[in-house]
N, C-alpha and C positions, 0 to 999 in steps of 0.2 A: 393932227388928224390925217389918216392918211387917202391920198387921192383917190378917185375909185379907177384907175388904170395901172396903179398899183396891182400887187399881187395878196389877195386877200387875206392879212394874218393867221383867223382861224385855219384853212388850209395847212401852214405848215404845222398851228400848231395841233392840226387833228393828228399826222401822221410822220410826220418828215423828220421832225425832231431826234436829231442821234440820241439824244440827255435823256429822251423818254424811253425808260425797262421795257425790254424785248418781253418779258413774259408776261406784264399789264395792256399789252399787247396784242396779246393772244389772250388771254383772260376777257377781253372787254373787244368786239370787233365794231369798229367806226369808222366811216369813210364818208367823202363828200362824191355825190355825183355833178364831177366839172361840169356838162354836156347840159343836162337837169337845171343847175345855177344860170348859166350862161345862157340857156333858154327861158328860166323867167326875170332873168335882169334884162334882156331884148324886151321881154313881155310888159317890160316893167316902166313906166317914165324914168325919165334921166335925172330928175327931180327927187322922186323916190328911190332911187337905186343905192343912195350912200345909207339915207335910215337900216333898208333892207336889209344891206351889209352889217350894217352897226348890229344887228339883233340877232342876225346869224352867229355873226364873231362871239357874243356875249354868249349864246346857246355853247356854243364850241367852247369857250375857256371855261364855261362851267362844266361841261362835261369833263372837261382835262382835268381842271382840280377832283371831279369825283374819282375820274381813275388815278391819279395822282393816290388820293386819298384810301383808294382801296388796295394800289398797289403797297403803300407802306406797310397796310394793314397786313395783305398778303406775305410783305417778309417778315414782319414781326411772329406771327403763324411761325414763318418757317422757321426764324432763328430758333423760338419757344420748343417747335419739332424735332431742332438737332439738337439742341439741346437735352432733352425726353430722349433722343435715342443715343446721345453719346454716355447718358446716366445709364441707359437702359444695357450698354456694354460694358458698362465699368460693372456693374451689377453683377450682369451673368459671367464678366471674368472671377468675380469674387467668389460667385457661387462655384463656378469650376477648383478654384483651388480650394476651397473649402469639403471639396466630392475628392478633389484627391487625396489632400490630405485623411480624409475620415477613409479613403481606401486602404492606404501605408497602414491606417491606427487597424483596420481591421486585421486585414493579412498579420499583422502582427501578432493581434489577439490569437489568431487561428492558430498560428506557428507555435506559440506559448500553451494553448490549449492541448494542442497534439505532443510535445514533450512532456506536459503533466501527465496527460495519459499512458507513453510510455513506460512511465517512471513506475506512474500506479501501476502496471500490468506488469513490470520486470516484479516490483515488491511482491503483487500477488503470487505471482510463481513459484518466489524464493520461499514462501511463509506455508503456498497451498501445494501439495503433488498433482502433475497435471495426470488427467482422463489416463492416457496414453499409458504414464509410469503406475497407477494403480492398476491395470488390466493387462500385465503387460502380453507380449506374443510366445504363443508356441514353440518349440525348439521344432530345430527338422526332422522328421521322422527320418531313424537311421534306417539301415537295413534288416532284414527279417533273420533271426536264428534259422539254420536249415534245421529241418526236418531230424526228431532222435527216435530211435527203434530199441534198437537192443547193442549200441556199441561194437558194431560190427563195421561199416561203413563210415558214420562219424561217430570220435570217439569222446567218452563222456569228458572229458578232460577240458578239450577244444567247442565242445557244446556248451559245458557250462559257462566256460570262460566269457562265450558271445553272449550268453543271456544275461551275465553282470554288466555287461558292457551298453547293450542296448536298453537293460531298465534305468542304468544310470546316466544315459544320454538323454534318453526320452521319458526323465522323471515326471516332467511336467505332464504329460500324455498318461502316466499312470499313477494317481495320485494317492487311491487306494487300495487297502491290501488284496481285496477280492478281483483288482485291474490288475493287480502284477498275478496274482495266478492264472487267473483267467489266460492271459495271456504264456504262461510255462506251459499249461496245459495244452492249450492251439499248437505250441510248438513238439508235440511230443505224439508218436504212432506206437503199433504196433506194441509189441513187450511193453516197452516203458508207459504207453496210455493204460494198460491194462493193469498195474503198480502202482499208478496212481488215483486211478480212477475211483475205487473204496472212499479215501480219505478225502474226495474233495467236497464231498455232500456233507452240512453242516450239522446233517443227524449221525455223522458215522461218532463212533467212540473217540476214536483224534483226530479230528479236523486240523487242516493245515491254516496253520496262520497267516500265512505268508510265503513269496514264491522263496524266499533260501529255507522253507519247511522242505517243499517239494525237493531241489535240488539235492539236501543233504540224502533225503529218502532216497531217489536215485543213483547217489554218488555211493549208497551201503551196497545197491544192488551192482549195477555195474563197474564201478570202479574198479579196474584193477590195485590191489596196493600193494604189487611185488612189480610193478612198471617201475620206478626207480632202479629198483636191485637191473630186474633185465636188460634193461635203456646199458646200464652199468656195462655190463656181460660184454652184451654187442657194441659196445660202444669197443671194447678192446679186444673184440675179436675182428673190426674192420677191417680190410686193407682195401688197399687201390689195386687192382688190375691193369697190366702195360695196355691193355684196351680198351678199360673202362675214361666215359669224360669226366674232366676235373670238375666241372662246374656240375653235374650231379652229385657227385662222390661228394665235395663240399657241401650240399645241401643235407644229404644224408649225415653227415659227421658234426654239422653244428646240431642238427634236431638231436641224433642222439645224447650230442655234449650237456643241450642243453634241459633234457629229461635225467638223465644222470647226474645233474648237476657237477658238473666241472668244473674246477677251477679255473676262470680264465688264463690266468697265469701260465697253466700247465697249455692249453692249445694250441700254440707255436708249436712245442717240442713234441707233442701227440703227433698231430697232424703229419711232422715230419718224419715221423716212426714207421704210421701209414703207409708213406708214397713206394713205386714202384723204383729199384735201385738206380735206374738212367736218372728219374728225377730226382731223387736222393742228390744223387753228384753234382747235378747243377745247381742244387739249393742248398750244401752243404758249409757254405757262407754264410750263408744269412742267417740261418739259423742260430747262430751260434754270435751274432749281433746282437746287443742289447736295444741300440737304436731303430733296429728294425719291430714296426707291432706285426699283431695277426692280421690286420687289413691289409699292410705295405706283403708281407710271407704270401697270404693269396692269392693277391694280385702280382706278383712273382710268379708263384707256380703256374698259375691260370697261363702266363703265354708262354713261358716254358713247355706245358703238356700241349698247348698246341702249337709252337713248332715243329714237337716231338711229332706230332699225329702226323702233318703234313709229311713229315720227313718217312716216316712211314709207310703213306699211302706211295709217296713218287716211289718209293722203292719197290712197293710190289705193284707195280703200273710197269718198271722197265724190269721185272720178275716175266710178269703175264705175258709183256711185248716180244721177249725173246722163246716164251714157248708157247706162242703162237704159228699163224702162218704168215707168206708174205707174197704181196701178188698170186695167192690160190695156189700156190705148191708147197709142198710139207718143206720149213726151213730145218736143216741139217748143219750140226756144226762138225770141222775136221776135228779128226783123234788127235786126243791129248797123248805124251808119248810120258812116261814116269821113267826115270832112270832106278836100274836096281842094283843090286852087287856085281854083276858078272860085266859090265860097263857098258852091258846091250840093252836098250832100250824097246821096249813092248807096246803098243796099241791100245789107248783102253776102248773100252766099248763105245762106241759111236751116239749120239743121242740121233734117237730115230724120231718119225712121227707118233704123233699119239692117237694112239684109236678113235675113232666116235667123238672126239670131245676136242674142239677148238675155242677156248675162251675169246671173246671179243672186248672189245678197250671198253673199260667200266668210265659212266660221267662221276663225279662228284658227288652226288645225290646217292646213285646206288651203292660207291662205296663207304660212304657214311652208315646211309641203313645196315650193310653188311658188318661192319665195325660195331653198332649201336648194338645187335643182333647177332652176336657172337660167329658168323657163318664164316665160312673159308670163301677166301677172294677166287681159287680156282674152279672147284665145283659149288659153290652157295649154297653149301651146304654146312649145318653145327657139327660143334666135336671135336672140332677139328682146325688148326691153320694151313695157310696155303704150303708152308714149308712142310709139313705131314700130312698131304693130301694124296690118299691113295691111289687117284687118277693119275696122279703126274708120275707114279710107276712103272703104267700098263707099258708095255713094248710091245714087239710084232711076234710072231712066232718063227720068223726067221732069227729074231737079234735073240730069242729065248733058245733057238738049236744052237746057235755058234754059241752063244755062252754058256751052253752045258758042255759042250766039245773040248772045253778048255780046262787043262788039268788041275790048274788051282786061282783063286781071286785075281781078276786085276785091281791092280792099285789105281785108283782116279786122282788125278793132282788138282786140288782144291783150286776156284778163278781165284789167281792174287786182287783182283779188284774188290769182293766179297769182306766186306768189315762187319767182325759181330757188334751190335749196339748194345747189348748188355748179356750178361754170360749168367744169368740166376736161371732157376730153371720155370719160371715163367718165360713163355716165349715173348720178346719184345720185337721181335724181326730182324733183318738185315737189310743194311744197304749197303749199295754201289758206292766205293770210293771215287 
């Protein structure tokens, strides 16, 4: 038994105990007030004091056991709780992989479902014609035939040609017979409306069927049908002029060729029969090449005849320059002297000024149009070339006294630098060596 100067059992075992759970502890709040005790054990006999003790202590260890008892209880709870919640994560991991997997299974499905439908959609297409290919688009409206009168301006020929062309471009645009007339009709004035106009009303006595009714009806009225022969005619009375351009002359000579119906074969050697004799000589080669075609010949000629041209113009450029003026005084050249028989040599007549009339340096532009436009480079005037231009005669009336004074011709000695460029009696000009 213990003494009562001792330190009171229950005391430590209310509180002090390490062995006793910190959280039955807290659970369950019990304490002794020392101060309180120690006040009524003074209060108490010394006699009574150990009983008092003894019944405190026994309150106190049965209290211990009940928390004792309730703590076990408390972890039994908790063990039972983690338990429930370590189940309850095993659980919801399970369900997690069971959500993904039924996601992979879905995405799957979907993937399979969308290739079947493909498949069915490519089959439909092959088996059915889409929207698109039953209805299909309009062609582009070509251009309009011009305007036909009476084969004067456009001729029936090249009219009708456009209107096969445009019904059969823009078939789909005119799909029946009354749209292809209608439209031959629109395209037709004057004479020709007036020729057809009878027959297009479905009460006349012959109605047109159709627009090649119309065009035959036309083709009786205006058609020439001695164009072949004529095309023919002119086609070999052509020639080239030393002044005319190639690349017209060529335009003109295939249309002819090709109304005339000419043998291609024969074209080459036409064409070269044509040209004026300077270019004769330079194309006098090739001609006569087999390996040369008609495309490689006139594209020859073509800058062949413009060299020629060039060569031309510089030469009546330093023509003009020398019977002009220079610094604003009349230029004069010294007399030529001509040896005759008698071993004395005579004076010829002097080139004096020219009256009224001083040409000025033509640009490029004007001597083309002069060229294009048959006119003479000295007075710009037709008829005529610079080398037979009557202007460049006039003299003074002084140089016309002394030259009647004189009892018979002078002789003029030709400039040695003066080269003829071709000697046919078209004039092709001259130039300067």
């Amino acid at each position: 038994m213990a003494s009562p100067n001792s330190d009171p059992a229950p005391s430590t075992a209310a509180g002090n105990d390490d062995t006793t759970p910190r959280h039955a502890s807290r659970l369950i709040s019990f304490r002794l007030d020392s101060s309180s005790v120690a006040r009524r054990l003074e209060n108490t006999e010394e006699k009574d004091r150990y009983p008092k003790l003894s019944t405190l202590y026994q309150a106190l260890e049965q209290k211990f056991h009940e928390l004792e008892a309730r703590n076990i209880e408390l972890q039994n709870d908790n063990d039972e709780a983690l338990v429930q919640y370590q189940g309850a994560i095993e659980q919801q991991n399970r369900a997690q992989t069971t959500l993904e997997a039924a996601l992979v299974a879905e995405k799957a499905a979907v993937a399979k479902q969308n290739e079947m439908a493909m498949k069915f959609f490519d089959l439909q297409n092959r088996s059915t014609p889409s929207m698109e290919a039953a209805v299909p688009r309009k062609s582009a409206r070509m251009p309009d035939a011009p305007m036909f009168s009476d084969g004067k301006e456009v001729r029936y020929e090249a009219w009708a040609t456009t209107i096969r062309q445009k019904l059969l471009a823009n078939a789909d645009h005119y799909p029946e017979p009354v749209h292809r007339k209608l439209y031959v009709q629109s395209r037709c004035e004057g004479k020709a409306q007036l020729h057809i106009a009878p027959r297009m009303d479905e009460a006349s006595t012959r109605p047109y069927e159709d627009a090649e009714d119309i065009l035959s009806h036309l083709r009786s009225v205006f058609a020439n049908p001695n164009r072949k022969a004529e095309a023919y005619s002119v086609y070999h009375q052509l020639t080239m002029k030393p002044r005319d351009g190639f690349t017209d002359f060529l335009a003109e000579f295939l249309q002819l060729a090709e109304e005339a119906c000419v043998v291609r074969e024969n074209l080459k050697r036409d064409l070269y029969l044509k040209l004026p004799n300077l270019l004769q000589t330079q194309m006098m080669l090739a001609v006569n090449q087999s390996h040369v075609t008609f495309d490689n010949f006139t594209e020859q000629c073509q800058s062949i005849s413009h060299e020629i041209m060039l060569q031309q113009h510089r030469s009546t450029d330093r023509r003009n320059h020398r019977g002009g003026t220079v610094g604003g005084s009349a230029r004069t050249t010294t007399a030529h002297t001509a040896p005759n028989t008698s071993g004395t040599s005579q004076p010829t007549t002097a080139r004096v000024k020219r009256e009224g009339f001083t040409p000025a340096r033509m640009t490029d532009a004007e001597r083309n149009k002069l060229v294009s436009e048959g006119k003479c480079f000295y007075c710009k005037e037709p008829g005529h070339i610079s080398l037979q231009c009557p202007k460049k005669t006039t003299t003074t009336p002084a140089a016309v006294a002394t030259a009647s004074t004189k009892p018979k011709e002078t002789v003029v000695t030709p400039d040695p630098r003066i080269v003829e460029l071709e000697g046919s009696d078209d004039e092709q000009g001259k130039e300067y060596a």
